[in-house]
LUMTI-495927 format. One record per residue (C-alpha): residue in one letter; x, y, z. Coordinates in steps of 0.05 Angstrom, whole numbers, padded with zeros to 5 digits, always signed. Last residue first. Layout:
% residues N
AXYZ;...
***
This chain:
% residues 204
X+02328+01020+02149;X+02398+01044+02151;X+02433+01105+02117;X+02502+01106+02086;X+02514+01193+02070;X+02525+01222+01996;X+02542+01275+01966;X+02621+01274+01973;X+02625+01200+01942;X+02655+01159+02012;X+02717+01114+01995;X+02761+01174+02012;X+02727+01185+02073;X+02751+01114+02101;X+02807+01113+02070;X+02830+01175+02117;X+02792+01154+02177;X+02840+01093+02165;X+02906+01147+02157;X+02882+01180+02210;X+02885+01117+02254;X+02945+01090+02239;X+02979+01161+02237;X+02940+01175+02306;X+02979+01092+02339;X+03048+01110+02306;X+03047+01180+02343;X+03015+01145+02410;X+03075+01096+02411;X+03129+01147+02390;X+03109+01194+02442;X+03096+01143+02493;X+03169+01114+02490;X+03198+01179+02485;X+03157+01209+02555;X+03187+01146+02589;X+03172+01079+02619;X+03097+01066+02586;X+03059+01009+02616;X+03004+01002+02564;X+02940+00984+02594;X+02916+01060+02578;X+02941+01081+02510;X+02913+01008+02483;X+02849+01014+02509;X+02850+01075+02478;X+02872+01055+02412;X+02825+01000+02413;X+02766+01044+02417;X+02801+01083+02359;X+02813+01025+02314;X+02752+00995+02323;X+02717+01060+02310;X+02749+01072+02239;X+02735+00994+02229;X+02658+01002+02242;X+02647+01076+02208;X+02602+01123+02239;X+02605+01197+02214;X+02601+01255+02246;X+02586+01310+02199;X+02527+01303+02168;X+02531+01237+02211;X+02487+01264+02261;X+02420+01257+02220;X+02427+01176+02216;X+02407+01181+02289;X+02437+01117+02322;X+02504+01109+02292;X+02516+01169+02336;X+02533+01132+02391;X+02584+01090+02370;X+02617+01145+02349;X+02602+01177+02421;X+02638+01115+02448;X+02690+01117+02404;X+02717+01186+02415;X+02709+01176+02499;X+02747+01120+02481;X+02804+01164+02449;X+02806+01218+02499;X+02804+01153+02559;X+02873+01134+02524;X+02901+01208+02526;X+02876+01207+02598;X+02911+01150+02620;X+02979+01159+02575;X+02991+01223+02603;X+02967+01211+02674;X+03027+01154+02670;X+03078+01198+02621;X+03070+01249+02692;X+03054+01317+02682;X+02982+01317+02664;X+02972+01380+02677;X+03016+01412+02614;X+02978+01470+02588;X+02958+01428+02534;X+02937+01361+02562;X+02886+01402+02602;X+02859+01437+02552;X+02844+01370+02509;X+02813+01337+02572;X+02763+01401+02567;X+02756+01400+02487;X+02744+01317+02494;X+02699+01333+02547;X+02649+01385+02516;X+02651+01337+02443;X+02631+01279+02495;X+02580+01323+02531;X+02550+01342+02465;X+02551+01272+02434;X+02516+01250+02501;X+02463+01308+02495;X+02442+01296+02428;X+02437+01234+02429;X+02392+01238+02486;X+02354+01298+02454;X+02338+01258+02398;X+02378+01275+02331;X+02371+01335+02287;X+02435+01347+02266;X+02489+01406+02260;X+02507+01434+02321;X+02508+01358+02346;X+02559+01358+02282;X+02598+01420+02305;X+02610+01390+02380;X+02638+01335+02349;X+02684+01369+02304;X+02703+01420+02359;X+02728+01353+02400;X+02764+01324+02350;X+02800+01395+02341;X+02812+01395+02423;X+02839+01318+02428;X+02897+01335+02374;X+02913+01400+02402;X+02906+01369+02469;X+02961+01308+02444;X+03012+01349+02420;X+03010+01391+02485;X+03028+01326+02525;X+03077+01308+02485;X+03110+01382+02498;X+03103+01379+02565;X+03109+01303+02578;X+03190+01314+02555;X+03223+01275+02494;X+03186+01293+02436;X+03233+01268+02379;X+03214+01318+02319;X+03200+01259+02274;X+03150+01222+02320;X+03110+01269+02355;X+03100+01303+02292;X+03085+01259+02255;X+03030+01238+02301;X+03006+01307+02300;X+03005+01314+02225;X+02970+01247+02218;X+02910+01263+02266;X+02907+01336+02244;X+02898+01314+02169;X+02853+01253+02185;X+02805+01300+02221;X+02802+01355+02165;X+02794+01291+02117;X+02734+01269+02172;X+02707+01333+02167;X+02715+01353+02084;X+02674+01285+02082;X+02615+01305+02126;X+02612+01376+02094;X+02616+01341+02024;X+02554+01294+02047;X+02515+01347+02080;X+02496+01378+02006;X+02451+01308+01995;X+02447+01244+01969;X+02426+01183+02009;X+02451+01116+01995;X+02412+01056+02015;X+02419+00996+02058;X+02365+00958+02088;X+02382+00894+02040;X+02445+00884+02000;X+02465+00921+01936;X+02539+00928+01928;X+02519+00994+01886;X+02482+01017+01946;X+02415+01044+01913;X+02413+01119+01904;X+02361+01162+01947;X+02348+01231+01920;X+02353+01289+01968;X+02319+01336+02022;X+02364+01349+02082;X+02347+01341+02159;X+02371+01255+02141;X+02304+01214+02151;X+02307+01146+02200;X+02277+01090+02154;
***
């Protein structure tokens, strides 16, 4: 079984079921304070988007790099924070790096059409899932990063969805991508609140 950086006392999954344990430890309530921290922004900024109207790429477009930049700081604080492979390591670093980069960009207003808008908001969120996916390979990443199948459905669909769409104005978008980060905070939301705060799922 892959070994979490932490000592602790394993506790057997109370569904049971083979290769599949619960680890205690103190990196459980840092992992679940993360993904609520992540939930929060997620919901507040698709709120936002939708209650205050966002009718210009500028200000949609700002919206979405705060949102992009905080996902990215989490990700770069949980490579910060594990003990995983190099190669894991590296690919969650370059993903947190990129998602903090794209995030810049969609602040200060470079992508200034709702087309480049729409593109790189949807390659944000499978750029997310990817390194999610990822990171369900070192069980020592998840101290703060953690891997959750629906969670990354939802946000690998999300993109795909953000970049196929054919969006005709800045309002459309707005609403669309506010509806699609309260849907998904509000499932990284469940999904942390179904998680005891000392403990992490690992996998023989």
């Amino acid at each position: 079984m892959a070994q979490l950086d932490i000592p602790r006392d394993e506790i057997r999954h109370p569904l049971g079921g083979p290769g599949v344990r619960m680890v205690a430890g103190p990196g459980g309530a840092l992992t679940r304070g993360a993904m609520l921290a992540g939930a929060l922004v997620s919901a507040t900024v698709g709120g936002t988007l939708i209650v205050a109207h966002v009718r210009t790429v500028t200000a949609a477009g700002a919206l979405f790099g705060v949102h992009m930049a905080v996902q990215g700081v989490l990700q770069l604080l949980a490579v910060h924070e594990s003990k995983a492979s190099a190669a894991v390591r590296g690919m969650l670093s370059a993903g947190g790096l990129a998602a903090l980069l794209l995030g810049a960009v969609l602040f200060h207003g470079w992508a200034d059409t709702v087309f480049l808008l729409g593109l790189w908001s949807g390659c944000g969120w499978l750029l997310r899932g990817l390194t999610m996916a990822v990171s369900a390979t070192s069980s020592s990443v998840s101290h703060v990063f953690v891997y959750d199948d629906v969670l990354n459905a939802v946000i690998v669909s999300a993109g795909l969805f953000m970049t196929a769409f054919p969006f005709s104005s800045s309002g459309q978008l707005a609403d669309v991508g506010g509806s699609v980060l309260m849907a998904t905070g509000a499932v990284e939301a469940f999904t942390a609140a179904r998680r005891h705060p000392r403990t992490l799922r690992a996998i023989d």
